[in-house]
C-alpha positions, 0 to 999 in steps of 0.5 A: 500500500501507498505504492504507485502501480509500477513499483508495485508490480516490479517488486512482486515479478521478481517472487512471481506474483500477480497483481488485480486491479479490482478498482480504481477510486477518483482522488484529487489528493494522491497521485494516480496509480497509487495503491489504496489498499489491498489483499491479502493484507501486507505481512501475509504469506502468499503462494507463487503465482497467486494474486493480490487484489490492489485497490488504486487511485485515478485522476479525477476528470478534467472539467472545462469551465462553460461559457457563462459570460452575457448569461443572467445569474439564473442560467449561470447558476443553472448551468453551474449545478447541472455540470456540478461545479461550486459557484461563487459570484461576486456583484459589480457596478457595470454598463452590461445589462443588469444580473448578467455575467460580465467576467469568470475564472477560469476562462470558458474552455480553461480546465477546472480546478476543484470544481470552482467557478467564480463569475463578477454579475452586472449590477446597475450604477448607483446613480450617484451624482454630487450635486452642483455648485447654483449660487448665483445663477438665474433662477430661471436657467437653475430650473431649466437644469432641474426640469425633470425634478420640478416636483422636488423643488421649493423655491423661497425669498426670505422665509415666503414660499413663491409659487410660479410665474418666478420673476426674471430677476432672481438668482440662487442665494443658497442652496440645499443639498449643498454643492458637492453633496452626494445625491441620488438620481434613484431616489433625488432629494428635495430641492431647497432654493433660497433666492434674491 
């Protein structure tokens, strides 16, 4: 036992004597051909010619890693535990198209090493923007900038709130959020305008 296959048989040729294999056992450990186990048993007296039973280990088959690039995470996932390999995927910010493969490891048709593949799934940009510096620019240019976000706007002059038509004369004073804040589009904050 813990012989390879060839040591075992040219040790035994020379008393004549015969070794079977009666299986092969898949292993990731230990060299192909290695014997597992055997019988009779080391130690054992045996005739001439007689056999040993040897139990061996054989390479596991090679996987090839699949092409799951463009693929949504359901097909990945699918395609993964049909061919039984371990998948571990790992969300990143992309242009692709949302829950799709953009990268794996290994490569498609690259072999596969303990059954393990890694895949990086599209998500949507967050959408996250800092908010410009408006003080000082005319009210009225400020909400052509903000047309798509009228609803979140309030506009005031001092602590009077001002309803539409706006005077062509008025500038931001101040602002809330700030300049340089970081906003949503997702969810977009309320605008608060202090004008003059």
């Amino acid at each position: 036992m813990g012989l390879s296959l060839c040591e075992a048989v040219k040790l035994t040729s020379c008393h004549q004597v015969n070794i079977r294999i009666l299986s092969e056992k898949e292993s990731t450990d230990v060299p192909a051909g290695t014997i597992l186990s055997q019988k009779p048993s080391p130690g054992r007296l045996i005739k001439t010619h007689q056999s040993i039973f040897v139990v061996t280990t054989k390479a596991s088959p090679i996987t090839i890693a699949p092409t799951l690039l463009s693929r949504s995470i359901q097909d990945t996932e699918k395609s993964c535990l049909d061919s039984h390999i371990k998948l571990k995927s790992y969300p990143l910010e992309h242009t692709f198209p949302c829950n799709s493969c953009i990268a794996q490891i290994p490569q498609p048709h690259e072999p596969i090493t303990d059954k393990k593949i890694t895949v990086y799934i599209a998500q949507d940009k967050p959408n996250m923007y800092l908010m410009p510096n408006l003080i000082n620019q005319p009210l009225e240019l400020v909400l052509e900038f903000l047309r798509e976000y009228q609803d979140k706007i309030t506009i005031y002059n001092g602590s009077s709130k001002l309803q539409p038509p706006y005077k062509d004369s008025l500038h931001i004073a101040t602002q809330k959020p700030l300049a340089g804040s970081i906003i949503s589009l997702k969810s977009p904050p309320q605008i608060q305008l202090q004008v003059t």
